[in-house]
Each structure stands twice: as C-alpha cells, then as structure tokens.
C-alpha positions in Angstrom: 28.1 -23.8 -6.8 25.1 -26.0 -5.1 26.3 -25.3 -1.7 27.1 -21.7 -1.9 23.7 -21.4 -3.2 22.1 -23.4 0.0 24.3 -21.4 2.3 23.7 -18.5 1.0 19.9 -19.4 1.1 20.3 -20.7 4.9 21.9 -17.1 5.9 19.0 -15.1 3.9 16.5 -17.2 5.5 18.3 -16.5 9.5 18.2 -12.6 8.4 14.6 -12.6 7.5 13.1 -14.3 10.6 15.3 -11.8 12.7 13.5 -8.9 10.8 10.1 -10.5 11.2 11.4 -10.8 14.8 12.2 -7.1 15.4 9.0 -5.9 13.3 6.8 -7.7 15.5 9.1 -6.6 18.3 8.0 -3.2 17.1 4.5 -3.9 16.2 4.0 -4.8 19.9 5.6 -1.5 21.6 5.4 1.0 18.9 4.6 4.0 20.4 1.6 5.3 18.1 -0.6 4.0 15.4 2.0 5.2 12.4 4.9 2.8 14.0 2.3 0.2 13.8 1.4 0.5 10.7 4.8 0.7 9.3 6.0 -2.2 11.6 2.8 -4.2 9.9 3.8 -3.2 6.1 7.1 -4.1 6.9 6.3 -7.3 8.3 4.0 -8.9 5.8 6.7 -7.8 3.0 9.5 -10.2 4.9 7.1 -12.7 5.2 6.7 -12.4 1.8 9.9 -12.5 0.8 10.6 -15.4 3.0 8.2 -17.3 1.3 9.8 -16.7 -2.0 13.1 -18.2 -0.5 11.0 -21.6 0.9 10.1 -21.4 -2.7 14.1 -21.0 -4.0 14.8 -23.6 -1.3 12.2 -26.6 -1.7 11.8 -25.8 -5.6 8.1 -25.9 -5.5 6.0 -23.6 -7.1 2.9 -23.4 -4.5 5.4 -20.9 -2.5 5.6 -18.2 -5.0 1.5 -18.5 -5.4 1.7 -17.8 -1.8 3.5 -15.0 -1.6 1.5 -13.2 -4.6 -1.4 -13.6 -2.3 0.5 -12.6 0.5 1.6 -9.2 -1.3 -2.0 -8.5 -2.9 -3.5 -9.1 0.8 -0.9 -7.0 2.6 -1.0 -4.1 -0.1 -5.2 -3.8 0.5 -4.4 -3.8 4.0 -1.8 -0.6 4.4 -3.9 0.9 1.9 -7.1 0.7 4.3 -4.9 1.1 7.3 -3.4 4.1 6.1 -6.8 5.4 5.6 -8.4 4.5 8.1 -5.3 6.7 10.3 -6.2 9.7 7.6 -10.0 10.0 7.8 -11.0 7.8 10.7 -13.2 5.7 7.9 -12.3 3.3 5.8 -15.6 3.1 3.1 -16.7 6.5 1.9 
C-alpha cells in the first residue's frame, strides 16, 4: 500500500511541475493582460498544491503552513490584479 502511495505521489508531483511549466509558459506569451492574470492564478494554485504534496511526501507539517500562506498571498493578489485590469486603480 506504501509504494502505490509514493508512486502515486511521484506521478502527481511530475504532473504539477508540468502545469507550473505550461502556466509560466503562458504567463510569458499570453497575448493580453487577462491571459496573464489567469496564467498567474493558476500558477500560484499548483504551486500550492505542490506544496501540499512535499507536505504528503516528507510528512512534515511546515509544508501545509506554507501553502496556507501561499493561497492567502495569491488570493490578495488576483483580487488586486483583477481590479487593477477593471478600474486601472487598485486603492479607492
């Protein structure tokens, strides 16, 4: 049961870093601001959840701390993003 949970771990792990691959891939050349603000939520969400499988992976609980702070940070940051794109302003 051990190693189907490793390898199963390993292969979530390789399919994360290929989507944090392709969203920066996208981050780079997206076309307009929108793509890049999507490409940007997406990314800090699979860097999230790859944390949380370092934290699955090395049992330690400092990685789940970390990717709280990762998803509070990146939820203020498509919130100002987004308005920033709407209104051109960030603070009213």
């Amino acid at each position: 049961m051990i190693v189907v949970l490793e390898y199963s771990l390993y292969f979530a792990q390789c399919c994360m870093l290929i989507a944090m691959l392709l969203c920066t891939l996208r981050l780079m050349r997206g076309p307009t601001a929108q793509d890049r603000v999507l490409a940007l939520d997406t990314l800090w969400m699979v860097v999230m959840l790859f944390t949380l499988l370092l934290g699955i992976s090395f049992a330690n609980l400092v990685y789940f701390e970390l990717a709280m702070l990762i998803a509070l940070t990146g939820f203020v940051s498509t919130i100002a993003l987004a308005k920033f794109l709407m209104r051109g302003e960030i603070i009213e």
